[in-house]
C-alpha positions as CSV (number, residue, x, y, z in Angstrom):
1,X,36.9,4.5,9.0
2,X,35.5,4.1,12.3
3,X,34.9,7.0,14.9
4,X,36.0,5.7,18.6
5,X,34.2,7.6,21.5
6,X,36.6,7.0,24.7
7,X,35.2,8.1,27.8
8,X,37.9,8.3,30.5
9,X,36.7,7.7,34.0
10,X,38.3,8.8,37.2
11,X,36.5,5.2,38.8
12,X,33.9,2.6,38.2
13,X,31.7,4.6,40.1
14,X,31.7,7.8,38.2
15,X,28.2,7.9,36.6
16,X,29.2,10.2,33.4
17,X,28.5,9.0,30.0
18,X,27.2,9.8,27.1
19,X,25.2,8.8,24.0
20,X,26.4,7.8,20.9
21,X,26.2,8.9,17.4
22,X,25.0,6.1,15.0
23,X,27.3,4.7,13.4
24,X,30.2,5.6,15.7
25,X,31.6,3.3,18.3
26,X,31.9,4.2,22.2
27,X,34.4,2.6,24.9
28,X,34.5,3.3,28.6
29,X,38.0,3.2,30.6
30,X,38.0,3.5,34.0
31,X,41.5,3.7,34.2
32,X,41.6,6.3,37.1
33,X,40.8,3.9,39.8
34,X,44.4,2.1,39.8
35,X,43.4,-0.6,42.2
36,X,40.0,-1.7,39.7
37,X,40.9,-5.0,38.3
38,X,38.4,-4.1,35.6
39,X,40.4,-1.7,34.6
40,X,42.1,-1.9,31.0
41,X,45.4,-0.3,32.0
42,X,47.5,-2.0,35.0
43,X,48.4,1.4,36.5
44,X,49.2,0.3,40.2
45,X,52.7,0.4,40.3
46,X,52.4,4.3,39.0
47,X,50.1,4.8,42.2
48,X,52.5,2.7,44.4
49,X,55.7,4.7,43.2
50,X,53.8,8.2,44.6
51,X,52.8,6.1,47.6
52,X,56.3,5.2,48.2
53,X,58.0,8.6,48.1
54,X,56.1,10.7,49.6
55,X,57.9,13.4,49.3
56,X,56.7,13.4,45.4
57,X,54.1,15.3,45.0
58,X,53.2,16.7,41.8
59,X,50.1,19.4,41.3
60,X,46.5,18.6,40.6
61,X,46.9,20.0,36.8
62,X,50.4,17.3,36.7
63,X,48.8,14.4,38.2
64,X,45.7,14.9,35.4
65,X,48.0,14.9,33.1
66,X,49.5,12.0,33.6
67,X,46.3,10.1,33.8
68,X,45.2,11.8,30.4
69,X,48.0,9.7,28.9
70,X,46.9,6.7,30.7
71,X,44.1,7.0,28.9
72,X,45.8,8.3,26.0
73,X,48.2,5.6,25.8
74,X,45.5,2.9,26.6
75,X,42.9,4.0,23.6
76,X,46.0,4.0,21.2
77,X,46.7,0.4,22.3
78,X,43.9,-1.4,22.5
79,X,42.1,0.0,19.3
80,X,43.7,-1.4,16.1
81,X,44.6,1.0,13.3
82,X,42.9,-1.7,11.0
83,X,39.2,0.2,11.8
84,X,41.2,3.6,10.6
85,X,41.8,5.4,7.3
86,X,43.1,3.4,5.2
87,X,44.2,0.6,8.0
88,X,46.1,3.5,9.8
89,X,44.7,6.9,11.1
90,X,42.1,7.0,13.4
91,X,39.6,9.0,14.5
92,X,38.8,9.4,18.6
93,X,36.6,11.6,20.2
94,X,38.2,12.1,24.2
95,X,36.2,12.5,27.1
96,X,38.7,13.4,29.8
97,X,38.5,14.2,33.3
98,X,40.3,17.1,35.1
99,X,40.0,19.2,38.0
100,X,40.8,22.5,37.1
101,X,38.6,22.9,33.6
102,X,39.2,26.3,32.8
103,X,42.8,26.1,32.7
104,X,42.6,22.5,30.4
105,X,40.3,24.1,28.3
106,X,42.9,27.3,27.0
107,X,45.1,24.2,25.9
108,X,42.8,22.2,24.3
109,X,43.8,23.2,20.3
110,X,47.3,23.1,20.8
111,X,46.9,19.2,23.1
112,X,44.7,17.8,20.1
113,X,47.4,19.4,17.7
114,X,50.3,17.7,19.7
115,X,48.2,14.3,19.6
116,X,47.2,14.4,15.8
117,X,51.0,15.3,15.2
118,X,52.6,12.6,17.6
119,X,50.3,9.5,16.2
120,X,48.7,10.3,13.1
121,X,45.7,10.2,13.9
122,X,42.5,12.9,14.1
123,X,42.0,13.3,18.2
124,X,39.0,15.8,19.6
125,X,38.9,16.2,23.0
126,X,36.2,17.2,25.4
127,X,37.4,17.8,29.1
128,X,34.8,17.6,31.8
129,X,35.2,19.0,35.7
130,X,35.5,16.3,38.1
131,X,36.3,16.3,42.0
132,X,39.4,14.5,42.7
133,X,40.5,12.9,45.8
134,X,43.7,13.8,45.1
135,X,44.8,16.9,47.0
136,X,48.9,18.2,46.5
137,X,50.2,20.2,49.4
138,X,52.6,22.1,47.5
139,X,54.3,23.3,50.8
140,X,55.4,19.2,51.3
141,X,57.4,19.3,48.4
142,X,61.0,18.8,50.1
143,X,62.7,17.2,47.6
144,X,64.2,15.2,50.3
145,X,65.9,12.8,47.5
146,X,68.1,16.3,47.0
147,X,67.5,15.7,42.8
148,X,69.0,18.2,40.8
149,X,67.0,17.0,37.4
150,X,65.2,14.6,36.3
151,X,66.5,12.4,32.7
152,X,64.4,9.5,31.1
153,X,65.8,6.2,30.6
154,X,65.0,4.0,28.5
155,X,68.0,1.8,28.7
156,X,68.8,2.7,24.7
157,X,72.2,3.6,23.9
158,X,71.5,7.6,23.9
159,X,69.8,7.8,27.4
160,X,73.1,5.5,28.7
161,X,75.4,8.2,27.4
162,X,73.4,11.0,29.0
163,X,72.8,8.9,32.4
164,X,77.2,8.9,32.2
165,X,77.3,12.4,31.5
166,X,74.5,13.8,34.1
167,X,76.3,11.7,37.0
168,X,80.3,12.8,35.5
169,X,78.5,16.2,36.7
170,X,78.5,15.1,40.0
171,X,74.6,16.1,39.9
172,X,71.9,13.8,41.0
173,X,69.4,12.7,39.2
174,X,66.2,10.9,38.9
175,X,65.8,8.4,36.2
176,X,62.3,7.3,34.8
177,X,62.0,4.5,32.4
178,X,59.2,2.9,31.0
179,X,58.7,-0.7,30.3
180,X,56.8,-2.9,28.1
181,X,58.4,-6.3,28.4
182,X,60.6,-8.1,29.9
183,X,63.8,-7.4,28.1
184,X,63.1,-3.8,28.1
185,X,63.1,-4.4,32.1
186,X,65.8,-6.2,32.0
187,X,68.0,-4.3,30.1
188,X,67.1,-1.0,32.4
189,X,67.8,-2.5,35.9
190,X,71.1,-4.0,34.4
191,X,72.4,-1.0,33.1
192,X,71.1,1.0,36.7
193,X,73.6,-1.8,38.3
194,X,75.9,-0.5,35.9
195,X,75.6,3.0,37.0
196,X,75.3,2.0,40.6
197,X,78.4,0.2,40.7
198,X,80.2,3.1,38.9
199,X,78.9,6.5,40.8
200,X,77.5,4.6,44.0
201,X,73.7,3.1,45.3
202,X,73.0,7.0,46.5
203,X,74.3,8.7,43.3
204,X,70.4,9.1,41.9
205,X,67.2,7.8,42.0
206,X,65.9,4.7,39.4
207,X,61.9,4.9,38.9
208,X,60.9,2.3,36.6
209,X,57.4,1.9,35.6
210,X,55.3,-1.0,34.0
211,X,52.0,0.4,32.2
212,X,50.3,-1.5,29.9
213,X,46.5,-1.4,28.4
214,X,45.0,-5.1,29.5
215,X,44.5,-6.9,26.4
216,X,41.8,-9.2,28.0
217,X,39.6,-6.1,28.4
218,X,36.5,-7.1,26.3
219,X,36.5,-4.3,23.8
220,X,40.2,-4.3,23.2
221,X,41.7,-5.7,20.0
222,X,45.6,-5.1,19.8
223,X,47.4,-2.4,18.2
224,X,51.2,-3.4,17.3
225,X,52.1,0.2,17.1
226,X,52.3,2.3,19.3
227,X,52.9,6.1,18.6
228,X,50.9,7.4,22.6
229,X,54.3,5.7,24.1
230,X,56.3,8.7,23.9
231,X,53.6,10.7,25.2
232,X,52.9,8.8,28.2
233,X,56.5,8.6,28.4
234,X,57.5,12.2,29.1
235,X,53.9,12.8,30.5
236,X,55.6,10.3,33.7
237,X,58.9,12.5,33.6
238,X,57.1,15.6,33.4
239,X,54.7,14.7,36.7
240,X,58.0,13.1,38.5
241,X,59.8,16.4,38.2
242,X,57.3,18.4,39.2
243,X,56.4,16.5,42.1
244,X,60.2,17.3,43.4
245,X,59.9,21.0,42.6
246,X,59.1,23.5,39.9
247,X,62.7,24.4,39.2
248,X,63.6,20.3,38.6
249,X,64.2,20.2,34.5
250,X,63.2,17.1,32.8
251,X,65.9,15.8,30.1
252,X,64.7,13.7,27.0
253,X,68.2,12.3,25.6
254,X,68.1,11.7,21.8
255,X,70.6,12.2,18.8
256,X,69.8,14.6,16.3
257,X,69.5,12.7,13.6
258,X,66.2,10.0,15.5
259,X,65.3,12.9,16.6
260,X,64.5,14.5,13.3
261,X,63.3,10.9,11.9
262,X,63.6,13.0,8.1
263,X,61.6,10.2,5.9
264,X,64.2,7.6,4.1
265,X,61.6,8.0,0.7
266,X,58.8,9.4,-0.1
267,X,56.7,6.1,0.7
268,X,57.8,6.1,4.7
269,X,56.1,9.3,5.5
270,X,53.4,6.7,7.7
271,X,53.9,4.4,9.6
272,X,57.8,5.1,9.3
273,X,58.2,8.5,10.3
274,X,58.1,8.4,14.0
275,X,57.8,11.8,16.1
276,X,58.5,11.0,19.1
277,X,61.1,13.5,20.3
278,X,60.8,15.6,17.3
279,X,61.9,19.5,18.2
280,X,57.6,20.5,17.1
281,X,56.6,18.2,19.2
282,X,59.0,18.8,22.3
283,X,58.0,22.6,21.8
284,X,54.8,22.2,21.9
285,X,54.4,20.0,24.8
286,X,56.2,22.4,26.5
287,X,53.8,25.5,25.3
288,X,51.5,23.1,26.8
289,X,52.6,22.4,30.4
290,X,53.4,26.0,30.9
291,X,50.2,27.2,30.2
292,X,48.9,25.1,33.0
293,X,50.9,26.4,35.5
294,X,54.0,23.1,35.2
295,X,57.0,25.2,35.6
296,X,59.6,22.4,34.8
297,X,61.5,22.9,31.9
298,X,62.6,20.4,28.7
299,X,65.8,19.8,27.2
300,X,67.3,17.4,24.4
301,X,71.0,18.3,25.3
302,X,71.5,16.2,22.1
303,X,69.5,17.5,19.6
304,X,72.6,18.8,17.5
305,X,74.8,16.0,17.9
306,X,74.9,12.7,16.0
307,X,74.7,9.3,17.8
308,X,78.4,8.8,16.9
309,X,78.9,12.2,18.8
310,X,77.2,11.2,21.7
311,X,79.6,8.3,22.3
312,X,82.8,10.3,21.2
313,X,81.9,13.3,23.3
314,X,80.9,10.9,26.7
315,X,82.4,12.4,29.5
316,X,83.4,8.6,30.9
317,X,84.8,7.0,27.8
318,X,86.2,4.3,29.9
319,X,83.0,3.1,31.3
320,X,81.3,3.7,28.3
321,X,83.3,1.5,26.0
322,X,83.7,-1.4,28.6
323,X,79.4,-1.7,29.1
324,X,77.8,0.6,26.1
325,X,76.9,-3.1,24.8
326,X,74.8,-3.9,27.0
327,X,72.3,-1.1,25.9
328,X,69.3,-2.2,23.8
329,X,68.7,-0.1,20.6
330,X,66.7,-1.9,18.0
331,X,63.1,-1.8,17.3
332,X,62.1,-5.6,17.8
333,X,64.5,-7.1,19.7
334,X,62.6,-9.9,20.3
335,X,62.8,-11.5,16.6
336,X,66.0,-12.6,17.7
337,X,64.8,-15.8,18.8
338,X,62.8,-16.6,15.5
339,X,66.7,-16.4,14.2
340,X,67.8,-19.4,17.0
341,X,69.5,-16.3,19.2
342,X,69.4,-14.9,22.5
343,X,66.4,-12.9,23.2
344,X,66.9,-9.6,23.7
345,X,69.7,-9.6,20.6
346,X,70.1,-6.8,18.1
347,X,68.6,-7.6,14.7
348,X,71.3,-5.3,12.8
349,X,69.0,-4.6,9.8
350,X,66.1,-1.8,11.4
351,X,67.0,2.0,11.5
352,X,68.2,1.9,14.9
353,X,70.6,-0.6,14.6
354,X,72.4,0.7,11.2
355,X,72.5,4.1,13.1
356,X,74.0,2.1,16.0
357,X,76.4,0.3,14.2
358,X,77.2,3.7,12.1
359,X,78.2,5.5,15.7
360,X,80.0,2.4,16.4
361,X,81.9,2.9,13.0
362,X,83.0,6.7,13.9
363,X,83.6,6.2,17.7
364,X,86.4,3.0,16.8
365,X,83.8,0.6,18.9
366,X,82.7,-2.9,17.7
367,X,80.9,-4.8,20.8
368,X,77.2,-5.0,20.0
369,X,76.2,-8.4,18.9
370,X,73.8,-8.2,16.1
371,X,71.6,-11.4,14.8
372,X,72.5,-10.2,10.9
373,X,75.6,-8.6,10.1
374,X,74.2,-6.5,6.9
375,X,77.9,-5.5,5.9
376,X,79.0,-9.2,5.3
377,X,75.7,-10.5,4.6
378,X,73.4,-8.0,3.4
379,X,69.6,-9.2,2.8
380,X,67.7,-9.3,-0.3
381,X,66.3,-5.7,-0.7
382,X,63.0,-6.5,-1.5
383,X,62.6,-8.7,1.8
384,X,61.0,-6.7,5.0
385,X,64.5,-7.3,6.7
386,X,66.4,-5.3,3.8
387,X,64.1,-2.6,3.3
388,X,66.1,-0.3,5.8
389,X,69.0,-0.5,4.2
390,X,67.5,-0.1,0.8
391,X,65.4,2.8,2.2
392,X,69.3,4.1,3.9
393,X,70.8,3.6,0.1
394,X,67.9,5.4,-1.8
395,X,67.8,8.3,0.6
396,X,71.9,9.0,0.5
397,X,71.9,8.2,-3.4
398,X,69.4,11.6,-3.4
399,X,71.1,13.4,-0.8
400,X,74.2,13.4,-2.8
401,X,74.8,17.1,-4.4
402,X,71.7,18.5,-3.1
403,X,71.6,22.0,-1.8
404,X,71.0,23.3,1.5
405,X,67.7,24.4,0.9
406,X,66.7,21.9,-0.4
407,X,67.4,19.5,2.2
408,X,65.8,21.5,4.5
409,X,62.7,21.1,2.8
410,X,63.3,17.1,3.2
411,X,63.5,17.9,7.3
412,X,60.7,20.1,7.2
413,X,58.3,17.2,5.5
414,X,58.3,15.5,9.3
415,X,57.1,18.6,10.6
416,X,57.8,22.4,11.6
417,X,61.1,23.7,13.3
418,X,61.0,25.9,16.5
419,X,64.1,28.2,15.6
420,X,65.6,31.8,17.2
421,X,67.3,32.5,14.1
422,X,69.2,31.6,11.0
423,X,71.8,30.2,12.7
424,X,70.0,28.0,14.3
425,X,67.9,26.4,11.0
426,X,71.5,25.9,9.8
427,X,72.0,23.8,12.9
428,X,69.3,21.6,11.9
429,X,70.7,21.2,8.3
430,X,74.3,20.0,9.9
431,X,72.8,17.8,12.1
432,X,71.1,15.9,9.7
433,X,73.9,15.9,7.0
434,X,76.3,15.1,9.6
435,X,74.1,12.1,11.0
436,X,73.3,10.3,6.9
437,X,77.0,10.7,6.3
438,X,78.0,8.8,9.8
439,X,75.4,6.2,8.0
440,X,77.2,6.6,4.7
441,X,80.7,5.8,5.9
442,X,79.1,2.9,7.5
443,X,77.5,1.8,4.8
444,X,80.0,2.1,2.2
């Protein structure tokens, strides 16, 4: 297991550095400097988007933090899990730069906590005072665009139905998305048109962002994973929102049941067992930003409804039902075309498809094109395309007869619950019963 040093730079420039332990291995990303083409994340287009709206203008502790998840998100991609613990957790020593160190440093447990619980991995971080050149006038903030909240988009099923249901409001918002590839890109700007075409051009603002770690960089060797997503994800939310006012909410739309991510079996508590918009990790982000003076607030409006829910409960069922297929859900889209298909296409057989196709079940909705139709042609269960299902089978086979505390063991294995009261724990038990059993009708 291999210790990474990452040293963060604000610019090529920046003379800090340090020397390392033997035995341990050091990288330096200047990923600050968005116009260095040495760089080894393409951030321009982040830099061009504040550029171009001027009247976003987020504070100095927002704008670090979204270049700590540059960085963040670039050290997660470009070193391979295969130097880690048992070819998976990893060990990183930070060196970050921020301009107001007293403040980063009363959040520095609880940001290494959130990391080590988001990826798996062990992450220490050491922040260090730097002067920016970036200087927020607080008093500019206009909000000119007049947005009422701020949602992220991902142009999955779950952020469609909560992109209906914001603009049914009559509110406007601003959408943020994040994008990879190309059919992650493609899929979001078509399903904007969607929205446009529905609510009008003027009916909210579209942000889309392409941020990727530069493979070609000469110390970089490719992570397929990638856990830091989600993080750089709501950390480009979080900064948009508060760069149109301290009162603009940020939404992360997910069903209960993702959201949760409860392990299938005992052998998917890895790799598997995503947390990306797990309640823990929400509430501790949160903690996080309002410690450091961000005022915007987070919400998963969904995180006690199934994804079957979501689509019965859309406040437009009539749009919904005519373009909902359109929206891409699956994990690796992109195997399509190893199957002859379209790119882009549905594989049918990961987790987020069989929920898919479960909500699809429940709401009376069929449309989604999927490469393998598991219910008329399941696959061998001991091949890497059937191990979902199996996993979906095993975990429903146990669930059956099981008591209620006992299953909330099973949710509390991901991680901790924030919870007022009793009432609410019980929520989390329904949610999750509620969501396997939508599976289970599917299914069966």
């Amino acid at each position: 297991m291999k210790t990474w040093n990452v040293i963060i730079k604000q610019d090529v420039k920046e003379a800090f550095d340090i020397k390392c332990p033997e035995g341990e291995e050091k990288i330096i990303l200047p990923t600050i400097n968005y116009t260095d083409a040495n760089s080894a994340v393409n951030t321009r287009l982040v830099f061009e988007e504040f550029k171009k709206r001027m009247n976003i203008i987020p504070s100095s502790n927002a704008f670090d933090l979204l270049n700590i998840a540059l960085g963040v998100y670039t050290a997660d991609q470009i070193i391979s899990r295969n130097s880690g613990f048992q070819n998976w957790s990893r060990y990183f020593k930070l060196f970050l730069p921020v301009t107001s160190l007293k403040e980063w440093e009363s959040v520095k447990d609880d940001f290494q906590n959130l990391l080590s619980f988001l990826s798996g991995d062990k992450w220490e971080i050491n922040f260090r005072k730097i002067k920016s050149s970036y200087k927020p006038n607080s008093a500019k903030r206009l909000n000119k665009d007049k947005i009422d909240v701020v949602s992220l988009f991902s142009g999955g099923l779950d952020s469609y139905i909560s992109a209906i249901d914001l603009l049914e409001t009559k509110k406007k918002p601003a959408f943020v998305s994040h994008y990879k590839g190309g059919q992650e890109n493609k899929v979001q700007k078509q399903m904007y048109g969607v929205l446009q075409k529905q609510y009008g051009k003027n009916s909210f603002e579209g942000i889309q962002f392409y941020v990727q770690p530069n493979q070609k960089h000469k110390q970089a060797v490719k992570e397929n994973t990638s856990r830091a997503r989600s993080f750089l994800f709501l950390c480009l939310g979080i900064t948009i929102a508060n760069g149109y006012g301290d009162k603009v909410g940020l939404i992360i739309p997910e069903n209960g049941l993702i959201s949760l991510n409860v392990p299938l079996t005992s052998t998917r508590l890895s790799s598997h067992s995503t947390r990306t918009t797990h309640p823990y990790y929400l509430a501790t982000f949160s903690s996080i930003i309002h410690k450091l003076g961000i005022e915007n607030r987070l919400a998963n409006p969904y995180q006690f409804l199934t994804k079957g829910e979501m689509m019965l409960n859309c406040e437009n069922q009539s749009l919904l039902k005519k373009t909902y297929k359109d929206t891409l859900s699956c994990s690796h889209p992109d195997n399509s075309r190893f199957k002859g298909k379209t790119p882009g296409m549905h594989c049918g057989y990961c987790v987020p498809c069989i929920i898919r196709r479960a909500s699809e079940k429940i709401s009376k909705n069929n449309l989604t094109d999927y490469v393998w139709d598991i219910k008329t042609n399941p696959p061998e269960q001991t091949s890497g395309s059937g191990s979902d299902l199996r996993a979906f089978k095993i975990a429903l086979e146990r669930l059956k007869n099981k008591k209620d505390h006992t299953i909330l063991m099973n949710i509390l294995s991901t991680g901790p619950l924030p919870f007022k009261n009793k009432e609410e724990l019980e929520k989390y038990i329904g949610i999750y019963k509620r969501g396997m059993k939508e599976v289970e009708d599917f299914i069966n």
